[in-house]
Structures are given as C-alpha cells and as structure tokens.
C-alpha positions as CSV (number, residue, x, y, z in Angstrom):
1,X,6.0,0.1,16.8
2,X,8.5,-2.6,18.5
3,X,7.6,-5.4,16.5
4,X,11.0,-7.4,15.5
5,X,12.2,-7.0,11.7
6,X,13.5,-9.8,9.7
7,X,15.6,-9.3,6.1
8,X,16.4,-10.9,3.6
9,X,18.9,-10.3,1.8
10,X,21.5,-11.9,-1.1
11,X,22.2,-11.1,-4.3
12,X,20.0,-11.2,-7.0
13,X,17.6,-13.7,-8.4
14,X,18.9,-16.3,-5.7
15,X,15.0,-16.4,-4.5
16,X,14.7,-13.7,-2.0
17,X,11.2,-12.7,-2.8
18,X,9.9,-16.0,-3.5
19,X,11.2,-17.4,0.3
20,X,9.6,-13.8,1.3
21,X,6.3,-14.7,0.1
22,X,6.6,-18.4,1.5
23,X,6.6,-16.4,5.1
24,X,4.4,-14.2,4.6
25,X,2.0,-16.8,3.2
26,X,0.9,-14.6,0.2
27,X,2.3,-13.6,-2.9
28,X,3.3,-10.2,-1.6
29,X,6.5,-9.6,-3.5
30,X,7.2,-9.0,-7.2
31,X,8.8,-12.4,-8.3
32,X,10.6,-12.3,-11.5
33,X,13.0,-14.4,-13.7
34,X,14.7,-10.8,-14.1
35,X,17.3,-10.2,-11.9
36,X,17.1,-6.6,-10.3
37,X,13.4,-6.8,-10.2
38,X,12.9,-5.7,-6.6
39,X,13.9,-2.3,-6.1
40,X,12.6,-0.7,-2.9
41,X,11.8,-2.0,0.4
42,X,8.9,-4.2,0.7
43,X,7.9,-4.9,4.1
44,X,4.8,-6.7,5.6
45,X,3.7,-7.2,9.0
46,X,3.7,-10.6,9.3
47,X,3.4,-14.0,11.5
48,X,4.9,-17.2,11.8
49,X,4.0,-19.9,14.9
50,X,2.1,-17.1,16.6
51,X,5.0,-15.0,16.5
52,X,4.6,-11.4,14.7
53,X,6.9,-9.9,13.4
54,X,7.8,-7.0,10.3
55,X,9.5,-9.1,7.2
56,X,11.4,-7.1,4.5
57,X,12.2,-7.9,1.0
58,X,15.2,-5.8,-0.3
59,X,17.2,-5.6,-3.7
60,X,20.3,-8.1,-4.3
61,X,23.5,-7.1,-3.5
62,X,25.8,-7.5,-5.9
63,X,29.7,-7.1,-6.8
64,X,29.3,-5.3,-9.8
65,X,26.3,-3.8,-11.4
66,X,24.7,-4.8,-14.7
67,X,24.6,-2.2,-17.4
68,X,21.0,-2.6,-17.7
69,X,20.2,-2.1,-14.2
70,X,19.9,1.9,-13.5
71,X,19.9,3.7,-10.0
72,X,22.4,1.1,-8.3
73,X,24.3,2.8,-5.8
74,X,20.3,4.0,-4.5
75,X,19.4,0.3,-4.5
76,X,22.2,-0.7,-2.4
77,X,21.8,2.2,0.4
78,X,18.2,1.1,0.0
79,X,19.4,-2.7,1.5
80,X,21.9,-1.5,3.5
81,X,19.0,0.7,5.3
82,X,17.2,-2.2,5.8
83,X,19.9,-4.1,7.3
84,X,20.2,-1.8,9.8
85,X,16.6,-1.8,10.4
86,X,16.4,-5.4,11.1
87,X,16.8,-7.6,14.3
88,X,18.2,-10.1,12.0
89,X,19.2,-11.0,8.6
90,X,18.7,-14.0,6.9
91,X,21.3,-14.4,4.5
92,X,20.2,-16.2,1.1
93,X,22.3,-18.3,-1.4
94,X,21.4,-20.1,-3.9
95,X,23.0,-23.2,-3.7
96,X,22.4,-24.5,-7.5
97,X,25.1,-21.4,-8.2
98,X,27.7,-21.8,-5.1
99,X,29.5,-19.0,-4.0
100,X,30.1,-16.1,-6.1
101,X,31.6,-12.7,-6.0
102,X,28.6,-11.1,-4.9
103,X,28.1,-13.8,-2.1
104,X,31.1,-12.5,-0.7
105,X,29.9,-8.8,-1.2
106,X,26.8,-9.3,1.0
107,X,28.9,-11.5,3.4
108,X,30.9,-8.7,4.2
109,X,28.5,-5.6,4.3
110,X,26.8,-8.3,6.9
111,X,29.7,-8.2,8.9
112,X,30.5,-4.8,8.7
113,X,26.5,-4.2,9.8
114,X,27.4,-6.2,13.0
115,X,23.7,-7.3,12.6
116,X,22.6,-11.0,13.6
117,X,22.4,-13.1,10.4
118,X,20.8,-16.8,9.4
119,X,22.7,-17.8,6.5
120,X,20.4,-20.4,4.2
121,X,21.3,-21.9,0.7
122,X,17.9,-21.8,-1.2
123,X,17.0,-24.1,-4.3
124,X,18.6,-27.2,-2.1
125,X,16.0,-29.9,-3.2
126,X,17.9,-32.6,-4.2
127,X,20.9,-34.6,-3.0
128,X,23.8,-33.8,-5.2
129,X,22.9,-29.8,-4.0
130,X,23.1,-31.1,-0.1
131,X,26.2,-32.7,-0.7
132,X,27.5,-29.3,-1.6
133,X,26.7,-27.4,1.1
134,X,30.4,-27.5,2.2
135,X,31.3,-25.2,0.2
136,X,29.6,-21.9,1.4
137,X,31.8,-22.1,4.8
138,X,34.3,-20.5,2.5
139,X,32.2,-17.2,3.4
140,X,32.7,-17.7,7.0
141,X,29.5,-17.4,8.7
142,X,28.8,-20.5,9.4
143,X,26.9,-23.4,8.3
144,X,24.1,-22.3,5.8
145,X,20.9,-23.9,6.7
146,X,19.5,-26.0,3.4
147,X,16.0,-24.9,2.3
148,X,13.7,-24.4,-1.5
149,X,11.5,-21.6,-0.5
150,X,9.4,-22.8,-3.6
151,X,9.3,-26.3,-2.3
152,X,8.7,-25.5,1.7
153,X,11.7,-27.1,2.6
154,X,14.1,-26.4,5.8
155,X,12.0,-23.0,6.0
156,X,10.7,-23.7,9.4
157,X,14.5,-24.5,10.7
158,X,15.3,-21.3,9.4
159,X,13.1,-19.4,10.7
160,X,13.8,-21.1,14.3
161,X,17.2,-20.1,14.5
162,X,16.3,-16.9,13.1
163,X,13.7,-15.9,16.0
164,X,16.9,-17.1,18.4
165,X,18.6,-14.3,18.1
166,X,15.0,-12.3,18.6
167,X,14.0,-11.0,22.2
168,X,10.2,-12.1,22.4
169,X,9.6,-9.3,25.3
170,X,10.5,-6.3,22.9
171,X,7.3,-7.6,20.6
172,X,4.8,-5.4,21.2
173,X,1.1,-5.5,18.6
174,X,0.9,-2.0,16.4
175,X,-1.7,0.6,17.3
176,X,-5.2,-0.4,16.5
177,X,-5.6,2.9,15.6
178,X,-3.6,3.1,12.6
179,X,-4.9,5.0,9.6
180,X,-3.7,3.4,6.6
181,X,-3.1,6.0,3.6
182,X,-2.1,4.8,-0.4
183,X,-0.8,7.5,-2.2
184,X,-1.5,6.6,-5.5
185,X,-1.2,8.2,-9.1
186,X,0.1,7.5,-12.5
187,X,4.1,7.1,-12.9
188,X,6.4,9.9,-12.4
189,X,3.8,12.6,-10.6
190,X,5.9,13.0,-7.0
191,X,4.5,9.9,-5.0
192,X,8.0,8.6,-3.8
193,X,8.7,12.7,-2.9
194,X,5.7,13.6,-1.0
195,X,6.3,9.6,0.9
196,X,10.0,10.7,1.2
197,X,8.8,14.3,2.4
198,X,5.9,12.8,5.0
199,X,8.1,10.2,6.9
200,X,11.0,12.5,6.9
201,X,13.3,9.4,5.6
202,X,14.3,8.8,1.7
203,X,12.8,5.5,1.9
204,X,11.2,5.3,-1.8
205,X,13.5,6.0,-4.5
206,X,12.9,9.2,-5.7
207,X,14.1,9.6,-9.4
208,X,12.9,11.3,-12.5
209,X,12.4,7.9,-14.3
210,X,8.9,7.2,-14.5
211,X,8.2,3.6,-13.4
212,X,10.9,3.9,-10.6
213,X,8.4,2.7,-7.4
214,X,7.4,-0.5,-8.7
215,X,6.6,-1.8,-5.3
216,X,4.1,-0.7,-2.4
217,X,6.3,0.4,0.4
218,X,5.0,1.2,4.1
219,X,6.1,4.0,6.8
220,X,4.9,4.6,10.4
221,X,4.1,8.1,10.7
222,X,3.0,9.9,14.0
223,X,0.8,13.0,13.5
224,X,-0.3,14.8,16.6
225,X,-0.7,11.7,18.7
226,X,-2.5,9.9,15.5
227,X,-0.5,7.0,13.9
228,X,-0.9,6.8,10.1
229,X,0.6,4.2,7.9
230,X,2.1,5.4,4.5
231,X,1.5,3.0,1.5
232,X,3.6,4.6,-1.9
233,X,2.6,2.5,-4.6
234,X,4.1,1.6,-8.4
235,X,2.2,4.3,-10.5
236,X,0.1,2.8,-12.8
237,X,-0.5,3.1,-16.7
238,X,-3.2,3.4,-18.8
239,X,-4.5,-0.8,-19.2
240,X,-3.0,-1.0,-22.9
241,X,0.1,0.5,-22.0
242,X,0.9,-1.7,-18.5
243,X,3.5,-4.2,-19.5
244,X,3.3,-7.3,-19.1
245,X,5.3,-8.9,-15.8
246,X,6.7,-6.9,-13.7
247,X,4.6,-4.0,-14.4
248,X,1.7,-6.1,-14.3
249,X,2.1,-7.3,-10.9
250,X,2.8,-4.0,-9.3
251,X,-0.4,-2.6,-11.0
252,X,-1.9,-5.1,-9.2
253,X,-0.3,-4.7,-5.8
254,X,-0.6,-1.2,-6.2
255,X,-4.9,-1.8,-6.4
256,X,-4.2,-3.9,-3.4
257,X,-2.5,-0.8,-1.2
258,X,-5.5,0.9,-2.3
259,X,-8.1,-1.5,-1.4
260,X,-6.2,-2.2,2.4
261,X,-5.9,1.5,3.0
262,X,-8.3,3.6,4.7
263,X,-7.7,7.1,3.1
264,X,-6.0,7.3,-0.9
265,X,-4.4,10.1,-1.8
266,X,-4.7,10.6,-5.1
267,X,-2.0,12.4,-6.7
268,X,-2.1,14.9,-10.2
269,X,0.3,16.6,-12.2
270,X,-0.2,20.4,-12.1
271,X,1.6,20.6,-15.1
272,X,-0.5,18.0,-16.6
273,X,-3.6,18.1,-14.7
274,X,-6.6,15.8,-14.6
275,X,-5.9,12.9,-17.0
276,X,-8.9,10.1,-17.6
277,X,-6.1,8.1,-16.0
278,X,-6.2,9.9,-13.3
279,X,-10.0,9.6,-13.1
280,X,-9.2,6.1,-13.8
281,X,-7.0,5.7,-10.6
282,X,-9.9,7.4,-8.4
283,X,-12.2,5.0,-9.7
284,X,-10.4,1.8,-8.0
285,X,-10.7,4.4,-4.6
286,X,-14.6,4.2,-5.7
287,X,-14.8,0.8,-6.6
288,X,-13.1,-0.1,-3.1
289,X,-15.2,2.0,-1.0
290,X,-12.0,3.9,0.3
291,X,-11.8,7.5,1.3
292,X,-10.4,10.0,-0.6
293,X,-7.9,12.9,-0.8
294,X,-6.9,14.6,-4.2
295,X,-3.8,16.0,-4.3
296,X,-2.3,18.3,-6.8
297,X,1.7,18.0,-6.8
298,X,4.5,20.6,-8.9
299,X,2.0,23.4,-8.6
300,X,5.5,25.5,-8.5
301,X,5.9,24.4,-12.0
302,X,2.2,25.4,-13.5
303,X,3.1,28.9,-14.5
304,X,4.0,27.4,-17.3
305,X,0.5,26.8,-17.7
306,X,-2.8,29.0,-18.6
307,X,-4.4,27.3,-15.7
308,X,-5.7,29.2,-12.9
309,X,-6.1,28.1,-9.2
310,X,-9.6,28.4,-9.8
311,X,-9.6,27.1,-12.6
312,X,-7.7,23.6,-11.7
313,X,-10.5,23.6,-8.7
314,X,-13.2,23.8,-10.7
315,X,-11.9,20.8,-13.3
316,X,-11.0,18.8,-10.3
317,X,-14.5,19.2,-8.2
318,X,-16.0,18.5,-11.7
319,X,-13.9,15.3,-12.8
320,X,-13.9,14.1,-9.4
321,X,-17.0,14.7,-8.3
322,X,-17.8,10.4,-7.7
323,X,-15.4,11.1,-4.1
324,X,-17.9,14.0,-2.8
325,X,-16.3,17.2,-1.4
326,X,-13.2,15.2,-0.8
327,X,-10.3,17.7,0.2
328,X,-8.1,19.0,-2.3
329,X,-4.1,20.0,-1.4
330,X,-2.0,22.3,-3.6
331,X,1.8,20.6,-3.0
332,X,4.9,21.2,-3.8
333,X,7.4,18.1,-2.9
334,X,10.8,19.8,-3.8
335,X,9.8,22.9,-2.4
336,X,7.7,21.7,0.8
337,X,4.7,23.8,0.1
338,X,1.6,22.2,1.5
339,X,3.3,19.1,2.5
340,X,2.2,19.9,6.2
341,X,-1.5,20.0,5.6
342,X,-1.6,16.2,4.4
343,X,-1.7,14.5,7.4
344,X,-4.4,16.7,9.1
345,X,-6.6,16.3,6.0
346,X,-6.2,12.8,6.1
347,X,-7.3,12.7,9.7
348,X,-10.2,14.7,9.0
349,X,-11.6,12.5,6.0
350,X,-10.9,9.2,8.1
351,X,-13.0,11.1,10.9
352,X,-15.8,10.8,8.4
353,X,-15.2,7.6,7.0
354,X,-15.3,6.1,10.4
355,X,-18.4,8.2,11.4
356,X,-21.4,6.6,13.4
357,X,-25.0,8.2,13.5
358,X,-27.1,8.5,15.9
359,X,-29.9,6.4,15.4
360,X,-32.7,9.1,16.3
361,X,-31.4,11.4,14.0
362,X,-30.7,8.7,11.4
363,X,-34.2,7.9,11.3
364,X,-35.8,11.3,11.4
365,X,-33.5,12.3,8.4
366,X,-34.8,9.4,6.7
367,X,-38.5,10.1,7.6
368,X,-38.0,13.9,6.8
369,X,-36.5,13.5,3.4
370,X,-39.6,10.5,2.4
371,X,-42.1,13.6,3.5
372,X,-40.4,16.2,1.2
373,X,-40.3,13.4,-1.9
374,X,-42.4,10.7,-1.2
375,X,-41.9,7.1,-2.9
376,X,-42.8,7.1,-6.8
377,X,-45.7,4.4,-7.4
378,X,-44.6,1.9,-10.4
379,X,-48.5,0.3,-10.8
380,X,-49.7,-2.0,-8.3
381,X,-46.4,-2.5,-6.7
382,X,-45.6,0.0,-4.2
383,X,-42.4,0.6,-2.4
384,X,-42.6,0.9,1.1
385,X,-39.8,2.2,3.5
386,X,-40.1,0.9,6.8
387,X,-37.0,2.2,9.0
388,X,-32.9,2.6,8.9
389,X,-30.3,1.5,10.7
390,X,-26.1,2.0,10.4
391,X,-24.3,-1.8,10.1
392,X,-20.9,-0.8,10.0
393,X,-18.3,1.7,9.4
394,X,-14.9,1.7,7.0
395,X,-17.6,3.1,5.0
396,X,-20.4,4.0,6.8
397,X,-23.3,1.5,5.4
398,X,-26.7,1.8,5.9
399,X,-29.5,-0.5,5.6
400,X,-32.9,0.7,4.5
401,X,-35.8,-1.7,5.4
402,X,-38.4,-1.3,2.6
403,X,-40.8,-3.6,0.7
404,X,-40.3,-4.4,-3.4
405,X,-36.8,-2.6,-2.9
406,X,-36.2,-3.9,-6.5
407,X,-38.6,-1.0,-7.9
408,X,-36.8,1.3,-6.4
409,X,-35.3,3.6,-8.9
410,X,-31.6,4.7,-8.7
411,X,-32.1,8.4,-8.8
412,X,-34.6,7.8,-5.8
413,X,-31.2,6.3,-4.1
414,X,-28.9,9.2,-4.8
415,X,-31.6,11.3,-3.4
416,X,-31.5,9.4,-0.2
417,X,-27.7,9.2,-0.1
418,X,-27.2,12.7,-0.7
419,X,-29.7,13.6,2.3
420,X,-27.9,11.9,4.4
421,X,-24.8,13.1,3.5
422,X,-26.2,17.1,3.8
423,X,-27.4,15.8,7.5
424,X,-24.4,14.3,8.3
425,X,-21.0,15.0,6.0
426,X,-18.8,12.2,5.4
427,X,-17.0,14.6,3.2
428,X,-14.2,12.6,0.8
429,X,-16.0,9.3,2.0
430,X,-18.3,6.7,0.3
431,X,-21.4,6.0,1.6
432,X,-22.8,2.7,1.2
433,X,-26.6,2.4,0.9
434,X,-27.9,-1.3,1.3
435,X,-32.0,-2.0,0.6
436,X,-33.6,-4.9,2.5
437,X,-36.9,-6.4,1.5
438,X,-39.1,-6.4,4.6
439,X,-40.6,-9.9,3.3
C-alpha cells in the first residue's frame, strides 16, 4: 500500500475530527465537546477530487496534560507515529482561541518531524476571526489558511495546498484482495494486544484500563502473499451499561468495523469465559452475515480456573453454535501462544465465505436432499421446488425457485441449509438462503 497519508493534527478540541469527517465525507470520527476524546489513530482510506488518499485523525497535542486525561505520554507517541507516517500534516488551530502554549508545542514537534505541513485556523466564519489571522505567524510556519470544517469553508484551499506537497505517481489503489478482519469483544479482553501482536507495531494502546480502544483502528498486514486488513474496535458493553457519548458512538463504529469486515474475530476471556455479552457481540457477526472466528485470549491465566480445555470447547461450540464450526484459537497475547495460527484461520474461513458452487452439483444436492425429505403438504396449497442457483458471494446466497414459498416452514429451511453446508462446508460462514416464488 502507497497510497499518500494526510494528518491532522493540533491540540485538542480545536476541531480535528470534525474537519476529519468533512474529508472523509462521513462521520467517521468520535466528535466530542470533551477534550482528549480521540485517543488512537483513526485512519480511513479516503478521496477528495478523484484523488485517494489514507487520512488520519490523531489525539491533540498538548503542553501540559489534564489531570483527568490518563495514558498521555502513549497518546502523544501515538501522534507523533502518525506524523511520521504521513506525506503531510495539516496543522489545525482554532482561531476563536489564538495561539496558545500547546500551539506552539505541536509547532515544534512539526518542525522537529521535518514532515511537510498545511497550517489552517479552523472555526474562521466570521470577519472579526479573519481579521485575526495575523496573529498565528507568531508560530512561524507561515500563513494559516482560514477555514470552519463545520461550515465547509476554505476546506478545499486547504486541501489544495495540501496535495502540493503530494507526488501523484507514488499513489498506487490497495489490493483488491484484501481481507478485512474486526477483532471484536467486550472491553478489556486483549483486542489491542493480539492487534499490537499481529501487525508487529504497538499501534492500539494497550492498557489494563477497560475502555482504552474507543476507536476502530486499521493495519495492513501481509500473510503468506495474502493481504489482510486489521480493524481493533472500542469493546462494547452490555446496552444498559454503554454510556452515553463517547461510548455510544464507538459502540456504534465498533458494529460498523464489523459489518465492513469480511472475517470477525471474536474475542473471550479465558478467565471469564462465554458471557451473554459475548454471545451478544457474535450476534451483530450473525446479524451482518460476516464470517466468523472465536478466539479465546489469557488461556495462560485459566488455571486459576476449574475449566478444562475440553470443557471451554464444548461451552463455546454450544453457545456459539449460530457461526457453524467456525474455528476456535487458544491465545495467549503477552505470552505469544497461538498468536501465529490467526491469520491462516482467517484465510481459511474467508476461503469459505467467498466460496462458489458448481452449479451441477448445486442442483443435484438440492434434488438429492428433496428425495430423502420431500416437501410437507399444508392442504390444497403445495410447495413446489423448481431449481437453485448461487447469486453472490460475501456470503454465499442462494436462491431457491419454488411455488407458495410462504408455506414453507422454517425447519424445512434449516434442513436445506444444513445440506448444503454438509455438501459443501462454508465452515465459520453464513449461508444465506433466499425463496423465489415461481409465479
């Protein structure tokens, strides 16, 4: 992946994320009154004018940390990672404010980066603001382009002379072939170690703090000539216990990673085991029609515990038996154990979420499993299957021909599913099973 990679950055609350979702042209990042709110790395691959490109969000820089906001010095290795990811940096101020402390603090880690910057004052929507524009040459990085990322103003001009100091031949589209994975599970089970452990790069902040990864964050990762993209997710909370704001929103980004992925991996507790949260979490996987892996993290700490390997395999293949025969990993993050079969389970269930059937023996499986149960008769009105064919993939779907499909009782339908799946696998992936009325 060459794509270029654009930052912003600033201190906090100046309007980073809301400019970031103006570019992106959805509301991608957590916006919040509360300063600190963005805490990782949010990154999207996005466009502007034809022009692709990677965008990242990042945490505010600033002088002197509030006592409320935890895990700081992470936070600001977390920005200055990014900054040294990008192409280009586009500076944010906020120009209702002027210049502060902390603008001078992100001025110079800019410098010190030696990374091409844009420097724009947001929240410049009226003229007394524009008349005060002067006063941010005291950081000495020019003049600061005047924008309102809430109001679409000056955001194309910045975004110009960003993409000037951008080589257009060095943009090259991401593999086709990508498989997305969201590793998801409640707060505070490992998902920001085993992301950290996969990609080989502390990119997620990784503390014992439940809550910490309250935004999705994405990695490349190359296994075996197969890219993959990584999607660690906020964990999310039983309903009633999900706080309102900022929580809120990064339950709901966190259903998003799940519903763009191809493959979820979702993640237990071995020292707490299956939860109905947990069950919960899978169901959004169900709901979604994604693929499914179930991963059991901290196994090193279950002998504290009275359960048995066999044991936790037998509850999981029971609770989770919605996600048929989806693979199951033992992991330990700290320790590395099982880390390295992820990826090639991944692969495998995205083999079989991606499958295509032959049509010959899709129809004589069909035909074959009618002889051994035919059709139940509901009175005068008869259904009648007529033929099969595969539509799609990402699941694989099926559409039955049949006449009076609406008499057609549900446990018929399982029967028919599960047929196909013991022709054909699609182990750890849906099956969707569509009914069309012949006329």
């Amino acid at each position: 992946m060459s794509l270029p990679v654009i930052a912003i950055v600033g201190r906090p609350n100046v309007g980073k994320s809301t400019l970031f979702n103006r570019i992106a042209g959805s509301r991608i990042a957590i916006v919040s009154e509360t300063p600190g709110t963005t805490r990782d790395r949010v990154s999207v691959d996005a466009e502007w004018l034809d022009r692709r490109f990677l965008l990242i969000d990042t945490a505010g820089i600033e002088d002197a940390p509030s006592a409320e906001l935890q895990l700081w010095d992470e936070v600001r290795t977390q920005t200055e990672r990014a900054i040294q990811l990008a192409d280009v940096v586009i500076m944010l101020v906020d120009s209702a404010d002027g210049v502060t402390a902390s603008d001078y603090d992100a001025a110079e880690l800019l410098r010190r980066s030696g990374k091409p910057y844009v420097l724009a004052a947001n929240k410049t929507d009226n003229t007394t603001r524009l008349a005060e524009l002067y006063t941010f040459a005291a950081l000495g990085m020019g003049d600061a382009i005047p924008i309102s990322a809430y109001h679409d103003i000056g955001v194309a001009e910045m975004m110009d002379n960003a993409f000037e100091h951008i080589d257009d031949e060095s943009d090259e589209d991401l593999p086709s072939d990508v498989i997305k994975v969201a590793i998801a599970g409640r707060p505070n089970v490992g998902k920001s170690a085993i992301f950290n452990a996969l990609t080989g790069e502390e990119r997620s902040i990784v503390s014992p703090v439940p809550g910490t990864t309250r935004d999705t964050v994405d990695a490349i990762y190359e296994y075996e000539g197969t890219p993959m993209m990584f999607l660690d997710t906020a964990g999310l909370r039983r309903r009633g216990k999900t706080e309102q704001g900022i929580e809120k929103y990064s339950a709901i980004r966190t259903i998003g990673a799940i519903e763009r992925s191809d493959v979820t991996i979702i993640v237990l507790d071995a020292t707490e085991f299956v939860t109905a949260q947990d069950t919960h979490i899978a169901g959004f996987a169900q709901d979604a029609y994604r693929a499914g892996v179930v991963l059991v993290n901290k196994w090193d700490l279950s002998r504290g515990t009275e359960t048995t390997f066999e044991d936790a395999m037998d509850e999981i293949h029971e609770r989770f038996k919605f996600i048929v025969d989806a693979p199951v990993i033992v992991t330990s993050a700290l320790t590395g154990r099982g880390i390295n079969r992820i990826p090639d389970a991944v692969r495998r269930t995205f083999s079989q979420f991606t499958k295509r059937v032959d049509d010959t023996e899709l129809s004589r499986t069909l035909y074959s499993a009618l002889g051994e149960r035919p059709l139940p008769t509901r009175g005068r009105r008869r259904v009648r299957i007529s033929g099969i064919e595969q539509v799609s993939i990402r699941p694989p779907t099926f559409v039955i021909t049949c006449k009076n499909p609406e008499y057609l009782h549900f446990s018929y339908k399982r029967y028919l599913e599960n047929r196909m799946r013991d022709a054909f696998g699609f182990a750890g992936s849906p099956v969707r099973m569509l009914y069309r009325d012949a006329g």
